[in-house]
Backbone as a chain_set.jsonl record, in Angstrom:
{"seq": "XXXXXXXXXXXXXXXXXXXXXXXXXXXXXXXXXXXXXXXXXXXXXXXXXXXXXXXXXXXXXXXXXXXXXXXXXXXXXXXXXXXXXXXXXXXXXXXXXXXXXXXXXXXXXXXXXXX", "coords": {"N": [[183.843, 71.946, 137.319], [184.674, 72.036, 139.966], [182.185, 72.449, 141.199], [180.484, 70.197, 140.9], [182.572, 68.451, 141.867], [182.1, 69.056, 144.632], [179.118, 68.682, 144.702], [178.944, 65.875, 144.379], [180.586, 64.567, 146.917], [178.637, 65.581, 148.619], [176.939, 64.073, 148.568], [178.509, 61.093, 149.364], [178.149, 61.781, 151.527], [176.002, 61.414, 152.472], [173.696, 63.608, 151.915], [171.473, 65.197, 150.268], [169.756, 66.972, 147.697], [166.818, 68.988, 147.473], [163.894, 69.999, 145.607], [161.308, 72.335, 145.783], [157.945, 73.458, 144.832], [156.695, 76.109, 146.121], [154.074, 78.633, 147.088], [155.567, 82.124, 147.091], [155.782, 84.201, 149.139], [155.719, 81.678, 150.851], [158.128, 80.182, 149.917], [159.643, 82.11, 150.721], [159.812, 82.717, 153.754], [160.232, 80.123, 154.546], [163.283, 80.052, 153.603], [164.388, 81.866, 155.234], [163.822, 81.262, 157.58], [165.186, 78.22, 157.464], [167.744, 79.045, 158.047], [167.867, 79.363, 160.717], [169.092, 78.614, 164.265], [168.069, 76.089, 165.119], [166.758, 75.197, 163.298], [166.362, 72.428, 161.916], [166.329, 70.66, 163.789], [163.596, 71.198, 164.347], [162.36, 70.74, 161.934], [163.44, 68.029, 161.986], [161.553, 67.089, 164.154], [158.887, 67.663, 163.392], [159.09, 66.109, 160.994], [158.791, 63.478, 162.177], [156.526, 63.202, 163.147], [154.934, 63.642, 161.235], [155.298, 61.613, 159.106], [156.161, 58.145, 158.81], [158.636, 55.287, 159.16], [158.277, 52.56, 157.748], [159.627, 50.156, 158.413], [160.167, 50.269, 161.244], [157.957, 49.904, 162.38], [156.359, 46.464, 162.534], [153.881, 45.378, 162.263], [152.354, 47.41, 160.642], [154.129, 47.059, 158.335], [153.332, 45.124, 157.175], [150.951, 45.371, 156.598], [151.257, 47.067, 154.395], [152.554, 45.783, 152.735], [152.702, 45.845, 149.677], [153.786, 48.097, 148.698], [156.534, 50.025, 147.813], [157.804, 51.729, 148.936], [159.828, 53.387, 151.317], [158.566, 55.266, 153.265], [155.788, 56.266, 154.632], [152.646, 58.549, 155.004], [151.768, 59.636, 158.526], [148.927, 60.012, 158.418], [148.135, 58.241, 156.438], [148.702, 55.997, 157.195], [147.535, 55.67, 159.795], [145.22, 55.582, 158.56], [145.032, 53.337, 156.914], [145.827, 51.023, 159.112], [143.337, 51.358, 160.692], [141.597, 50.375, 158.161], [142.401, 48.288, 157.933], [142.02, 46.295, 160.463], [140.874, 44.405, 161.331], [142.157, 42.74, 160.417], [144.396, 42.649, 162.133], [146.157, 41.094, 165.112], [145.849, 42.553, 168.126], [146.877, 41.657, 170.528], [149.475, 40.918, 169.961], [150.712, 42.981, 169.317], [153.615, 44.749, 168.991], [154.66, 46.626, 172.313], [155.2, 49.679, 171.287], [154.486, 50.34, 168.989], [151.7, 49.916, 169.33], [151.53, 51.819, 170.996], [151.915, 53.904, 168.717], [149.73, 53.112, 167.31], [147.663, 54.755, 168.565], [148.726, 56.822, 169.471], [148.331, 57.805, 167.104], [145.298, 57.401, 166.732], [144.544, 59.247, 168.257], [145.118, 61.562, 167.259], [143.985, 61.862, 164.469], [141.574, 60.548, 164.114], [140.26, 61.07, 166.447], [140.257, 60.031, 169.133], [139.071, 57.911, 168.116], [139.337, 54.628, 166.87], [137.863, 53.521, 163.751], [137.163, 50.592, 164.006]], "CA": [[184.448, 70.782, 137.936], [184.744, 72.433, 141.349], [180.562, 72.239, 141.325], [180.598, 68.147, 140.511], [183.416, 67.59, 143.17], [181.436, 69.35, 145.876], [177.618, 67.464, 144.637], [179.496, 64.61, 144.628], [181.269, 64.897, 148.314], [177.804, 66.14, 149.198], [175.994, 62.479, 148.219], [178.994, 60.848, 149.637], [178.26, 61.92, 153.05], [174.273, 61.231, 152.407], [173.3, 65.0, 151.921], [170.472, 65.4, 149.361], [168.959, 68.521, 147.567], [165.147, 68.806, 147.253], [163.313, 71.237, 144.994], [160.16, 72.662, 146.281], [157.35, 74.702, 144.483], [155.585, 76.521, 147.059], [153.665, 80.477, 146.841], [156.674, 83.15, 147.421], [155.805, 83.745, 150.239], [155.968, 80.3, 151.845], [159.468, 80.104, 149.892], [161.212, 83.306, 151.632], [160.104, 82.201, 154.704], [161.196, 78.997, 154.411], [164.924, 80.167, 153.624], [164.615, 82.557, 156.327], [163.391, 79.674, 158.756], [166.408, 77.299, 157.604], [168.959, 79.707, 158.524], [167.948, 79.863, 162.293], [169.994, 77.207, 164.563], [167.058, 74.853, 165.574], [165.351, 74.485, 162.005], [166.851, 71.178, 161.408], [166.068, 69.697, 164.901], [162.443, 71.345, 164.538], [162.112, 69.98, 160.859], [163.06, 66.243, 162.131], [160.434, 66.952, 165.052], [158.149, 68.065, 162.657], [158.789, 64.918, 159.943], [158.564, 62.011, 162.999], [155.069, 63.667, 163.122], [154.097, 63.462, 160.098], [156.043, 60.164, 158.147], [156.781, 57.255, 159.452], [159.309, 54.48, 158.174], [157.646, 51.481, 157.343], [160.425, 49.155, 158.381], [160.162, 50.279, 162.466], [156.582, 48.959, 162.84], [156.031, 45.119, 161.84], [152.317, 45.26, 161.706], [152.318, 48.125, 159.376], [155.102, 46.947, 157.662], [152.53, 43.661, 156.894], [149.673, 45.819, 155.549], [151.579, 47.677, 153.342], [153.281, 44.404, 152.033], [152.581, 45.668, 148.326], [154.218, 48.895, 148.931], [157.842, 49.596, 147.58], [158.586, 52.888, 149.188], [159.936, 53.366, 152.751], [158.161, 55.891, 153.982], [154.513, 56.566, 154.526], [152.605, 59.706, 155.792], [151.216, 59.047, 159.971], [147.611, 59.761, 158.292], [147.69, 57.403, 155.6], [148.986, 54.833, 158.218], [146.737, 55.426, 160.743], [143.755, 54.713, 157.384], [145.404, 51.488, 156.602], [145.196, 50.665, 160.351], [142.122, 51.436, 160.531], [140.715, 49.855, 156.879], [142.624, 46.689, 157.892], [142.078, 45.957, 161.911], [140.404, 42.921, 161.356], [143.879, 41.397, 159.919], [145.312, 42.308, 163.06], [145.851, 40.844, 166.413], [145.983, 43.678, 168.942], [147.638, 41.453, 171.467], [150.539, 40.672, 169.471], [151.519, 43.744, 168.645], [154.53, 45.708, 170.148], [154.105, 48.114, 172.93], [155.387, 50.82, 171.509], [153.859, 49.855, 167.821], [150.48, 49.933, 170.352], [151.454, 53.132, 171.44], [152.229, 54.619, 168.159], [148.364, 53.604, 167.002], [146.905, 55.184, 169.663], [148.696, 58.448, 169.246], [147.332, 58.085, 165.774], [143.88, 57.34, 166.707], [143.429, 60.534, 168.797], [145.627, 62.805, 166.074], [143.125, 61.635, 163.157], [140.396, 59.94, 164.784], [139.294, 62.014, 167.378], [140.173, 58.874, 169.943], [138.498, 56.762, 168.088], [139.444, 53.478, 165.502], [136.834, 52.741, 163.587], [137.616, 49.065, 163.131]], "C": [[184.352, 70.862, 139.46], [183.309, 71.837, 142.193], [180.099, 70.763, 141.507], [181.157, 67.818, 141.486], [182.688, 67.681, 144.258], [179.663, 68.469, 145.775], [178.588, 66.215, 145.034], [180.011, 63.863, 146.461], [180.136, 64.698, 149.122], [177.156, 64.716, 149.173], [176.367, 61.887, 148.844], [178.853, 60.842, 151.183], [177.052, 61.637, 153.46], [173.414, 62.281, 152.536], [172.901, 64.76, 150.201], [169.864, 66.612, 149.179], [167.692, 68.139, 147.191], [164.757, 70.062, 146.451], [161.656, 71.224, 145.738], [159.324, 73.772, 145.438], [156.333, 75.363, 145.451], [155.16, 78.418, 146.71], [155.023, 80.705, 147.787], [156.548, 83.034, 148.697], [156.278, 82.848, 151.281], [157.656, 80.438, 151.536], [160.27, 80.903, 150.71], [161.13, 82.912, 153.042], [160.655, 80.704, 155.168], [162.713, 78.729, 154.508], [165.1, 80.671, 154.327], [164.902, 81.344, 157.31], [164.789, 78.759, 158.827], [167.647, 77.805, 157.795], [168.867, 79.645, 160.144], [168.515, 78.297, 162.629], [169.144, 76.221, 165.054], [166.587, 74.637, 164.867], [165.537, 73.136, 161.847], [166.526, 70.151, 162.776], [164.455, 70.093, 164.682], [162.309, 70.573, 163.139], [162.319, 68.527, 161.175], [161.795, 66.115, 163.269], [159.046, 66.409, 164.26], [157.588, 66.484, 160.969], [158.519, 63.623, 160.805], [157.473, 62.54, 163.493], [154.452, 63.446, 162.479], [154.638, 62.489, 158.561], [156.526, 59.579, 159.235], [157.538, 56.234, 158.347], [158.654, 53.344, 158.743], [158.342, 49.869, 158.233], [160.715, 49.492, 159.939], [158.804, 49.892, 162.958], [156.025, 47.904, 161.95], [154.824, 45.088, 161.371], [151.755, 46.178, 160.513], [153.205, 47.813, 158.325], [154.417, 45.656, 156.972], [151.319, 44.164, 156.101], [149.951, 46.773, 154.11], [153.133, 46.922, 152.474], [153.421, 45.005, 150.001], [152.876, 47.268, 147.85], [155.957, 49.322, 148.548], [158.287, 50.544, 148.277], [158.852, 52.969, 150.718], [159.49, 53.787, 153.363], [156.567, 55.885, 153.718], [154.194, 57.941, 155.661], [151.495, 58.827, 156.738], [149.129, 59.137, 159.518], [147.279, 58.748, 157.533], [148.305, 56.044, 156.644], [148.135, 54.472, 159.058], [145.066, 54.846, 159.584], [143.684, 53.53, 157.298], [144.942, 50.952, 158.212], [143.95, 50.534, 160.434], [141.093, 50.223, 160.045], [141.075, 48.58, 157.988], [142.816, 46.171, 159.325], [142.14, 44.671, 162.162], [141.139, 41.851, 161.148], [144.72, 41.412, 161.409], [145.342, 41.858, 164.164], [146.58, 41.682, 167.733], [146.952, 42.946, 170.19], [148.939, 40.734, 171.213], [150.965, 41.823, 168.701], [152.44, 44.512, 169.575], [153.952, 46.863, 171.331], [154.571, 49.287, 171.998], [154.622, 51.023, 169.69], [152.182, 49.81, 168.887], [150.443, 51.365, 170.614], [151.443, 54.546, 170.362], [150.571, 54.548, 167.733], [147.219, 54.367, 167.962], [147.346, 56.809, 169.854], [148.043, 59.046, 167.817], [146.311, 58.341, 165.842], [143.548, 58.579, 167.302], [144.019, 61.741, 167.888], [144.594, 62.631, 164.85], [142.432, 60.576, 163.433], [139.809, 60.441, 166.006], [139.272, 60.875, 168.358], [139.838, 58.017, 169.577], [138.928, 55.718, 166.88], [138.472, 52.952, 165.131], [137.209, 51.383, 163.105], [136.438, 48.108, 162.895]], "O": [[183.999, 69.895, 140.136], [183.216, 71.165, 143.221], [179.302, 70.421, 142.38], [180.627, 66.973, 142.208], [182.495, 66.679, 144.946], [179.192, 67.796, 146.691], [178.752, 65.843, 146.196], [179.676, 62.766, 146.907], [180.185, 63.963, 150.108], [176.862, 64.396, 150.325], [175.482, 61.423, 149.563], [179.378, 60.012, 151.925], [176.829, 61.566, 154.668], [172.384, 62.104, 153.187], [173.598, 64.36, 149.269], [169.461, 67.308, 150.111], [167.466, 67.064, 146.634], [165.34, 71.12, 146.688], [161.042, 70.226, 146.112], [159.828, 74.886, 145.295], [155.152, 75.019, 145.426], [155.928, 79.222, 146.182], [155.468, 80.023, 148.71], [156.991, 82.115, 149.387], [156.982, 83.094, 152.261], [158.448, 80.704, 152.44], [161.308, 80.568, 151.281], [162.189, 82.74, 153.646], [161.422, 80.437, 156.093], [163.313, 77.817, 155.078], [166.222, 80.378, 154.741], [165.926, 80.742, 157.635], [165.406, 78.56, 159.874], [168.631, 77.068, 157.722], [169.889, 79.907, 160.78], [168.514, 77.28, 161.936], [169.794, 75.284, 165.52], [165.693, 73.819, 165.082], [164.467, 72.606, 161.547], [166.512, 68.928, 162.638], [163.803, 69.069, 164.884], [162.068, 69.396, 163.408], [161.496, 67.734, 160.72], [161.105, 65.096, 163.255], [158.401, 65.365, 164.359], [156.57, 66.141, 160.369], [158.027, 62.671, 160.199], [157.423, 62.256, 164.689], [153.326, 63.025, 162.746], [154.386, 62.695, 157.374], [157.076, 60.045, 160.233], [157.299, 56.21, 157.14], [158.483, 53.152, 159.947], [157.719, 48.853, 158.54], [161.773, 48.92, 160.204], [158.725, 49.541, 164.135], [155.399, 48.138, 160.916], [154.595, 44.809, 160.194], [150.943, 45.824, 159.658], [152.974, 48.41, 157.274], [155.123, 45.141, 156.105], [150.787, 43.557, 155.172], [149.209, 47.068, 153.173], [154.162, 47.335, 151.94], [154.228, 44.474, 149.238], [152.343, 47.71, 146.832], [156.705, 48.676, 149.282], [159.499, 50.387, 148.424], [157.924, 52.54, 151.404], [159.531, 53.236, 154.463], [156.143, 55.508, 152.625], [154.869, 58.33, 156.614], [150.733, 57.928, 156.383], [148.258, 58.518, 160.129], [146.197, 58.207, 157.762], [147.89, 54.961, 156.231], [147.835, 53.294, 159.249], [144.194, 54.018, 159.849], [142.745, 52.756, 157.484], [143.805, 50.532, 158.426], [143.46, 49.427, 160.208], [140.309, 49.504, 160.664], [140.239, 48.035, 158.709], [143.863, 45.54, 159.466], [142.918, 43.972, 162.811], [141.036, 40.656, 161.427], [145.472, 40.516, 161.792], [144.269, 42.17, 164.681], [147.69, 41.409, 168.189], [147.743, 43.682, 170.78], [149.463, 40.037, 172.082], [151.501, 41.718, 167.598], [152.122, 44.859, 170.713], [153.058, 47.698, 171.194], [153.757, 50.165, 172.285], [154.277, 52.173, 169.422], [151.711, 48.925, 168.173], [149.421, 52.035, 170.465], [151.172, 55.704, 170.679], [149.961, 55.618, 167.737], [145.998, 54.351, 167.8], [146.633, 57.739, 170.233], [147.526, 60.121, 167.512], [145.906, 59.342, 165.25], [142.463, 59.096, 167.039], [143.399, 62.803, 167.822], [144.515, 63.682, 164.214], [142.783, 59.536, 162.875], [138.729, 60.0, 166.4], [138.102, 60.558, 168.574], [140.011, 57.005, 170.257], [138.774, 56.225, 165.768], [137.965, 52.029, 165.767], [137.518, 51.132, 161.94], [136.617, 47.039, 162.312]]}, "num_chains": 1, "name": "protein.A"}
């Protein structure tokens, strides 16, 4: 009962458990890693690197219209970009939605969009 009250509490506050299968290895360091006092600021560094939410950039949020899930990973974003340029109009898009494809294009494009 004790176990239920505390999951429960734990949901309540928007705290989620994840299972992970990774080689040993990776796991011990992993639990090591999340004990030190900056893992959790380096792990959100580390995820606004590599996922973005769907629902802070309009123009992506338009190509992946047929999409139910909130998140996408910054490579498969920067693809779609990419595939689908031709839908978009570069001078209607946000600065900082401008700025985010452009850190894309030189992280997984080597500077360049092939559009």
């Amino acid at each position: 009962m004790a176990k239920r009250a505390h999951r429960l509490r734990e949901r309540e506050a928007g705290m989620a458990e994840i299972h992970l299968r990774l080689p040993r290895d990776e796991a011990q360091r992993l639990q090591v890693a999340s004990k030190a006092g900056h893992f959790r600021e380096a792990l959100r560094s580390f995820l606004d690197e590599t996922v973005l939410d769907l629902g802070m950039w309009p123009a992506l949020k338009e190509l992946t219209w047929n999409r139910a899930g909130r998140w996408i990973t910054a490579e498969d974003a920067f693809a779609l970009y990419e595939r689908n340029w031709r839908f978009l109009d570069p001078s209607r898009l946000a600065a900082d939605e401008a700025a985010l494809i452009e850190r894309l294009k030189h992280r997984f494009g080597a500077g360049v969009l092939n559009a």
